[in-house]
C-alpha positions as CSV (number, residue, x, y, z in Angstrom):
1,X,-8.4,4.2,-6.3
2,X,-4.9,4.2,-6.3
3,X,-3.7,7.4,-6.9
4,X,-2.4,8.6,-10.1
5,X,-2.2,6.0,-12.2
6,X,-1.6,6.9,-16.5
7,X,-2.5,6.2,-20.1
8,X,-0.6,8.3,-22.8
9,X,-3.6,8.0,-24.8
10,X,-2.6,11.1,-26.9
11,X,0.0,8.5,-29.1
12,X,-4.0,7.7,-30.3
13,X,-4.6,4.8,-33.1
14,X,-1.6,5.2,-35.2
15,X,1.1,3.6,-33.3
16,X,-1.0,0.6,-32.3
17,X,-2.4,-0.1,-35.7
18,X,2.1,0.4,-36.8
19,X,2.3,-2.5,-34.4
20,X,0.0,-5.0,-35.4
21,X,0.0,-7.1,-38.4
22,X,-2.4,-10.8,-38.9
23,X,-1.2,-14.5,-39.0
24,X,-3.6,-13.8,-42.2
25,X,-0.4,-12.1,-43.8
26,X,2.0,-14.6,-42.3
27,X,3.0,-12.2,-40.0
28,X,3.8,-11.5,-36.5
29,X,1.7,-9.5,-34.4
30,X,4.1,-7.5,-32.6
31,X,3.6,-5.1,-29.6
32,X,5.5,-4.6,-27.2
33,X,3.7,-6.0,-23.6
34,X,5.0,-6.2,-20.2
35,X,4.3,-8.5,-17.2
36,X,0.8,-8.9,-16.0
37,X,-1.4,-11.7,-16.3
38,X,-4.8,-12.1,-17.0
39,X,-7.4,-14.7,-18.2
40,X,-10.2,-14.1,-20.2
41,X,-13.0,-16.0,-20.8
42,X,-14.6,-16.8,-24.3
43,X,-17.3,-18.4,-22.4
44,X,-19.3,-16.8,-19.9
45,X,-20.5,-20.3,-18.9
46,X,-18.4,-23.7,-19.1
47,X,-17.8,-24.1,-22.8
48,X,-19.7,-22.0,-24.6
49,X,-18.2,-18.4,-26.3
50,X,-20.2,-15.8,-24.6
51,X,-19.2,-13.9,-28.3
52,X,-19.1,-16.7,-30.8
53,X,-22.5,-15.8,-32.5
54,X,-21.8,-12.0,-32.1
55,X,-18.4,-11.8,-32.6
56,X,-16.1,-14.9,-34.4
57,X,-12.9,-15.1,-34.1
58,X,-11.5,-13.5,-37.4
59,X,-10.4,-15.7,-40.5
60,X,-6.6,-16.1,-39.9
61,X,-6.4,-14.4,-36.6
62,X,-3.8,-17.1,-35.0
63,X,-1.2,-17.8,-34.5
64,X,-0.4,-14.4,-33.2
65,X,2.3,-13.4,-31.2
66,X,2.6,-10.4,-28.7
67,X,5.9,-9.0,-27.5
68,X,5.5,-7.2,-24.4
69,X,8.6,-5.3,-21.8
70,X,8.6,-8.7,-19.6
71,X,7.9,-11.6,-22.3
72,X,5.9,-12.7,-25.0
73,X,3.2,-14.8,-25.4
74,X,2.2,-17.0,-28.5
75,X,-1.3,-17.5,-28.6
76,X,-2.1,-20.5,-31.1
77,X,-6.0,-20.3,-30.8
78,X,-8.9,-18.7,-29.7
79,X,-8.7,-18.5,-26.0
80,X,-11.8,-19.7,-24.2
81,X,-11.1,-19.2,-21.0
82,X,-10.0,-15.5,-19.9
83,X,-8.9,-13.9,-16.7
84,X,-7.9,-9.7,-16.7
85,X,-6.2,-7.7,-14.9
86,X,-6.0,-4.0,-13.8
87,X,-7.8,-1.8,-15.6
88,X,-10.0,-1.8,-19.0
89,X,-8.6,-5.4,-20.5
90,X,-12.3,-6.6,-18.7
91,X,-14.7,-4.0,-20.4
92,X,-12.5,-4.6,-23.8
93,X,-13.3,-8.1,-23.8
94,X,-16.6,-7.7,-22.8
95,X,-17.2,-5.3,-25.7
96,X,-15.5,-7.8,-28.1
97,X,-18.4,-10.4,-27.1
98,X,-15.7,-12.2,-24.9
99,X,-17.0,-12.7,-20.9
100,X,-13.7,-13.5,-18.6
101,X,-14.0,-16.2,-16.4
102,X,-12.0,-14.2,-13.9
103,X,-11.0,-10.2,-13.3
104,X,-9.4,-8.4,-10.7
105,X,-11.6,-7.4,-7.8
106,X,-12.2,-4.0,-7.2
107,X,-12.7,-3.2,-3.9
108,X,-12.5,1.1,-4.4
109,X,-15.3,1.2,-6.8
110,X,-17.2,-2.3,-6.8
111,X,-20.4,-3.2,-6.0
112,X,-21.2,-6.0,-3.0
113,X,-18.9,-8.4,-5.5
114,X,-16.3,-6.0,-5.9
115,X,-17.3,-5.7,-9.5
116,X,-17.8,-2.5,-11.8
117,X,-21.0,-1.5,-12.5
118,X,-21.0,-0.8,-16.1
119,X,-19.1,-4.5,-16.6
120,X,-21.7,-5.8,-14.8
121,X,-24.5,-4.2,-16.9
122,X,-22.4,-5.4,-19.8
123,X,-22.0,-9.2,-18.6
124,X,-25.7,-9.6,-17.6
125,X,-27.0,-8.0,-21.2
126,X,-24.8,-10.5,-22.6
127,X,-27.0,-13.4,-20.2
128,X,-23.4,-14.7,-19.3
129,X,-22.5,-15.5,-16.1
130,X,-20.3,-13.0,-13.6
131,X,-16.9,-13.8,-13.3
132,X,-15.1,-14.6,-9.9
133,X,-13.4,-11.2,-8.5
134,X,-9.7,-12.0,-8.3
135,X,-8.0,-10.2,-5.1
136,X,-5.1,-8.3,-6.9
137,X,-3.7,-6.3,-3.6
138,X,-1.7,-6.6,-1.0
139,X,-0.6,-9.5,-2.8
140,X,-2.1,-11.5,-6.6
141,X,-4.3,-14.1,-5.5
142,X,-2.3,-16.6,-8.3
143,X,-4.1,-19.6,-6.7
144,X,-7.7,-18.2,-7.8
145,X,-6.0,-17.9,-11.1
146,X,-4.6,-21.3,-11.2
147,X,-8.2,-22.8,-10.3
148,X,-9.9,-21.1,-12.9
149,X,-7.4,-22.6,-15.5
150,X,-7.3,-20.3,-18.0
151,X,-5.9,-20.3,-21.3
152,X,-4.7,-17.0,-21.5
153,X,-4.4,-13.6,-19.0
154,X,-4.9,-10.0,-20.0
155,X,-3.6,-7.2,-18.2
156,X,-2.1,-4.0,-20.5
157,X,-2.7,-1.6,-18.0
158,X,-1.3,-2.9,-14.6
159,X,1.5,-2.6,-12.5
160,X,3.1,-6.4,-13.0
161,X,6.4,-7.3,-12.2
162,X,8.5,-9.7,-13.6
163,X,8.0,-11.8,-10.5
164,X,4.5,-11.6,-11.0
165,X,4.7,-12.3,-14.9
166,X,7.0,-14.7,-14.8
167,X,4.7,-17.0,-12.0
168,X,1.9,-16.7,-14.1
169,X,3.7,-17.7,-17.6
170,X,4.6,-20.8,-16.4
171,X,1.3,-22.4,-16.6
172,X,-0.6,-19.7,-19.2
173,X,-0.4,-16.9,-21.8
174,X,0.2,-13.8,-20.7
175,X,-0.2,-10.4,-22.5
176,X,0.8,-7.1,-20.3
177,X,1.7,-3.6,-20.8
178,X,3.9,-2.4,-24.0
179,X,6.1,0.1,-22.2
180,X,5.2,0.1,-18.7
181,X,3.1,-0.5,-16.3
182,X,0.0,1.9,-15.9
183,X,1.4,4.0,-18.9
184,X,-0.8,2.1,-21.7
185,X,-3.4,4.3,-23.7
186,X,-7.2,3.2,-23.9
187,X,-6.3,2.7,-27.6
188,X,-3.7,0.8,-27.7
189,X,-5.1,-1.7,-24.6
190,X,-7.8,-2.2,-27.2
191,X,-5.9,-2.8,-30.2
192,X,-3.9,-5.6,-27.9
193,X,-6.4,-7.1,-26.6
194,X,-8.6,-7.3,-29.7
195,X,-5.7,-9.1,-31.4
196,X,-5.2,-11.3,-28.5
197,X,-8.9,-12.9,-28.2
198,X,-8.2,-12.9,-32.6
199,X,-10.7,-10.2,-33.4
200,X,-8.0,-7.0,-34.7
201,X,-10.5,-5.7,-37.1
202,X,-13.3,-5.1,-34.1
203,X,-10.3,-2.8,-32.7
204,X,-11.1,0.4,-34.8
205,X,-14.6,0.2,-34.2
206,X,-15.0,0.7,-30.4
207,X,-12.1,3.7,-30.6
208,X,-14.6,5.3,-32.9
209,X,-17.5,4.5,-30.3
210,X,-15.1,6.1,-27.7
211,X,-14.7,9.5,-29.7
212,X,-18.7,9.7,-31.2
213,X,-19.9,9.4,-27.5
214,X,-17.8,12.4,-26.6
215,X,-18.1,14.3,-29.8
216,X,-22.0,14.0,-28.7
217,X,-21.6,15.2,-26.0
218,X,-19.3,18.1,-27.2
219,X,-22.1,18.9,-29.5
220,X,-25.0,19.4,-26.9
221,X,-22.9,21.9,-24.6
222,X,-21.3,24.1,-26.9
223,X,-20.4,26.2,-24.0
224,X,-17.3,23.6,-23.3
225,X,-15.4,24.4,-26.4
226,X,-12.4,26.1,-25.9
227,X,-12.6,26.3,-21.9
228,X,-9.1,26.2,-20.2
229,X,-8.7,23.4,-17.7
230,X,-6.7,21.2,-15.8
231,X,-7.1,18.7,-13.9
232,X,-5.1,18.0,-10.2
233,X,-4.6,16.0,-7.3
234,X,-3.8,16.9,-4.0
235,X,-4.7,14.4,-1.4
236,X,-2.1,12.5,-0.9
237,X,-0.7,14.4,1.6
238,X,-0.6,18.4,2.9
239,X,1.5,20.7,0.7
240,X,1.4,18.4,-2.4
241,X,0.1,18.8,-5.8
242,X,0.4,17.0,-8.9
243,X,-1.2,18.0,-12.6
244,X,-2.3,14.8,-15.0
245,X,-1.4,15.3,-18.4
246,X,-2.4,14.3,-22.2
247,X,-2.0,10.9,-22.4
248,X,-4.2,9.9,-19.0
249,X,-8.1,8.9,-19.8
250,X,-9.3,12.0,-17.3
251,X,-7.6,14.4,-19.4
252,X,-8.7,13.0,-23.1
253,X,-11.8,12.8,-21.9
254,X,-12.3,16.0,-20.8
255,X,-10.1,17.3,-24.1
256,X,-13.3,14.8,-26.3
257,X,-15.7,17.2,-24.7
258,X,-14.2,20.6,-26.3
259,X,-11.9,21.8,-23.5
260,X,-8.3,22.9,-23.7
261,X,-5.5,22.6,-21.3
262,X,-4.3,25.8,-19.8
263,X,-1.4,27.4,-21.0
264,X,0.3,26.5,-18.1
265,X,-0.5,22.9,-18.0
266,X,-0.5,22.2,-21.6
267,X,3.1,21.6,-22.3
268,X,4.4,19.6,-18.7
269,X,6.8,16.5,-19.6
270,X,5.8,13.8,-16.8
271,X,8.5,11.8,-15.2
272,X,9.2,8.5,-17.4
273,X,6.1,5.4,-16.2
274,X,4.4,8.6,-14.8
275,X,1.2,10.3,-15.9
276,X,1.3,13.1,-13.6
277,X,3.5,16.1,-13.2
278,X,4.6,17.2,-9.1
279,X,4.3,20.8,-8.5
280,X,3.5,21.1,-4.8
281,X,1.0,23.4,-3.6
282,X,4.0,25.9,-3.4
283,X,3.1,26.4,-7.1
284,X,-0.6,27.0,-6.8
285,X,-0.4,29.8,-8.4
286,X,0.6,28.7,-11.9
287,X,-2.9,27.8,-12.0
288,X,-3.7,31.1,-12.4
289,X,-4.9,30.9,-16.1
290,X,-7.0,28.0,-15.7
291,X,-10.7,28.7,-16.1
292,X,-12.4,25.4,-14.9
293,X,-10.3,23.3,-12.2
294,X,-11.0,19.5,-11.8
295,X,-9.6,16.7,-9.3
296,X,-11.0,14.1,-7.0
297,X,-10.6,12.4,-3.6
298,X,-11.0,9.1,-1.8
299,X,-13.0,10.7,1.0
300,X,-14.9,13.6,1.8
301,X,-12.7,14.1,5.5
302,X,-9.8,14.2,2.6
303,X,-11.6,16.5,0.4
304,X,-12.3,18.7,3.1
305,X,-8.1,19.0,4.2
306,X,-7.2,19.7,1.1
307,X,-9.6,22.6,0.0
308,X,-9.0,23.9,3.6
309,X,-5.4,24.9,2.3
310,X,-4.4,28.3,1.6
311,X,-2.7,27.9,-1.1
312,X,-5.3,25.3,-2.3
313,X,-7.8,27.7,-2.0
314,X,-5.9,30.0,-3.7
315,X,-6.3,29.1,-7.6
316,X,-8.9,31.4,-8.9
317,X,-10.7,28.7,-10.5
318,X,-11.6,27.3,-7.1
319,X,-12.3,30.5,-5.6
320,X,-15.1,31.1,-8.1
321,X,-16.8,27.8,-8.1
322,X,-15.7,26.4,-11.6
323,X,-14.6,23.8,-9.8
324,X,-15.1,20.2,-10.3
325,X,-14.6,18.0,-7.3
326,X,-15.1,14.1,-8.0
327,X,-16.1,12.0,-4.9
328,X,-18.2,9.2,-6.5
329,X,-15.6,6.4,-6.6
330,X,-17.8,5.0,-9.5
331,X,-18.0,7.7,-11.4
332,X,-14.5,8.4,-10.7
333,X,-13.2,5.2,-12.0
334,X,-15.2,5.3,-15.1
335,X,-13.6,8.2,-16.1
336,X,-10.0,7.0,-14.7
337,X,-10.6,3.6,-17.0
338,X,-11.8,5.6,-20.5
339,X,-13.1,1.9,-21.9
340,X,-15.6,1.4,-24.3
341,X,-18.0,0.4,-21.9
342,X,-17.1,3.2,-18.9
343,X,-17.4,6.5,-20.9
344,X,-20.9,5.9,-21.9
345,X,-21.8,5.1,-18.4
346,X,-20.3,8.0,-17.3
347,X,-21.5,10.8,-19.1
348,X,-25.1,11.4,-18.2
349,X,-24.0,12.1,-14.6
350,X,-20.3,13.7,-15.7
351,X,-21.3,15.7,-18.1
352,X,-23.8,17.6,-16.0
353,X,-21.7,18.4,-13.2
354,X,-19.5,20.0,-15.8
355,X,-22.0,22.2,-17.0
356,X,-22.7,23.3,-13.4
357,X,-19.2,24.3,-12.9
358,X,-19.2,25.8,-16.4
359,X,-21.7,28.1,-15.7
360,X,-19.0,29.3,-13.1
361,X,-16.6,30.5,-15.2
362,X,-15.9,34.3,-15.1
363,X,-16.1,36.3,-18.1
């Protein structure tokens, strides 16, 4: 995973839906993207919608256009053939009946084809085909892209560059991030994506699936409600420490299932593009107030550096095993991604090593 990356998810449905209006009005559909590029399939297979029967294309839907940071794209019909990028634009689509014919490989938490489990599950209930992993880093693989030719590319949450955006314009649509790159919330990726593949009114629908699923969960451990927590990350390197906010999936997640943000942690401004705030292990102790400490790590020989701190070690929360360490790079990017189709998947194992580490909490 590469570290730290945001969604101010806490802006919730009412500045997307502000931003989006239907060709069925004679109106633009405005939001405000940024460079990335992604292709998304309507097919599945050569030229059949994967969602045609399941999900049409709504009456009126194009033209649409989308106004993103880096450029805008005008998308004149349903686009058949669909390649994502970064994160959640796949599992959007997929949950819209829409199969890509391309997505970005993901070679932290993929399987053997460097694809997400729960997209995966998603693709082959859907008896589509899987789509080709597209290398994304050191450098876009814009050839694969090119050969796949598709009609438009998705990508709301990525890191794009103008460059980037710019290379891939020139031969497709592109829809990116609104603000910045990394810094769009689960609701509004769906609300822009929806509207891109034509379907806005399928938008409010998986947002509601997102909260019942947690608001279950809430509801079978009552003994999460009102439980102070925060959420950290300190393996970058020794000494540093940095606190995700509201806004980032791993926190509204967390905040879906009853618990609060600490005192301490609840009010923290991030830097502008950022979804984390940098303390430094200097300021461990400000985590004095928190009752149930989560973070993650890309290894266990990293884990094991960065609890051996003093300082780390430290925070009382730690110290008394309320403590939730995430080391399942799966699991860890399905609650990193917060789609519609990650959050289910991630809750029968999640929410049960919660309630371990909740059972840790000092009275």
């Amino acid at each position: 995973m590469r570290a730290h990356l945001h969604r101010t998810t806490s802006r919730r449905r009412t500045r997307s839906r502000e931003l989006i209006t239907t060709a069925a009005t004679a109106a633009t559909l405005a939001l405000v993207l940024a460079a990335c590029g992604g292709t998304d399939d309507a097919t599945g297979t050569d030229d059949t919608d994967a969602g045609s029967d399941e999900a049409p294309t709504a009456e009126g839907a194009f033209p649409v256009t989308l106004e993103g940071a880096l450029g805008t794209a005008e998308i004149t019909e349903a686009p058949e053939r669909v390649v994502t990028l970064g994160w959640g634009a796949d599992d959007i689509a997929v949950s819209l009946g829409v199969v890509p014919v391309g997505v970005e490989a993901d070679d932290w938490a993929g399987d053997e084809n460097r694809l997400r489990p729960w997209f995966v599950d998603a693709v082959e209930e859907a008896g589509a085909e899987l789509p080709e992993a597209i290398t994304m880093y050191p450098e876009l693989d814009v050839e694969a892209i090119v050969a796949l030719e598709p009609d438009l590319v998705l990508a709301p949450q990525t890191g794009i560059d103008q460059a980037t955006y710019d290379q891939l314009a020139a031969f497709t649509d592109v829809v990116a991030y609104p603000e910045g790159p990394w810094i769009t919330p689960i609701d509004e990726q769906i609300e822009i994506v929806a509207a891109a593949l034509g379907k806005p009114d399928e938008a409010a629908g998986l947002v509601d699936g997102i909260d019942q699923a947690l608001a279950d969960a809430a509801a079978e451990n009552p003994d999460f409600a009102g439980t102070q927590i925060a959420y950290v990350y300190g393996g970058n390197e020794q000494g540093a420490l940095s606190v995700y906010v509201p806004g980032d999936p791993r926190i509204d997640t967390l905040l879906g299932l009853g618990f609060e943000l600490a005192p301490s942690v609840a009010d923290l401004e991030p830097p502008a593009g950022s979804f984390t705030v940098d303390w430094g292990l200097e300021n461990a102790d400000r985590l004095d107030d928190v009752e149930l400490l989560f973070t993650w790590f890309n290894t266990a020989e990293e884990q094991e550096v960065t609890e051996a701190q003093p300082l780390f070690a430290s925070i009382p929360a730690f110290a008394s095993g309320a403590y939730v360490p995430m080391l399942d790079t799966q699991l860890g990017m399905a609650v990193t991604t917060g789609t519609p189709l990650s959050v289910p998947w991630a809750l029968d194992e999640y929410v049960p090593l919660i309630a371990d580490a909740v059972a840790q909490v000092e009275d």
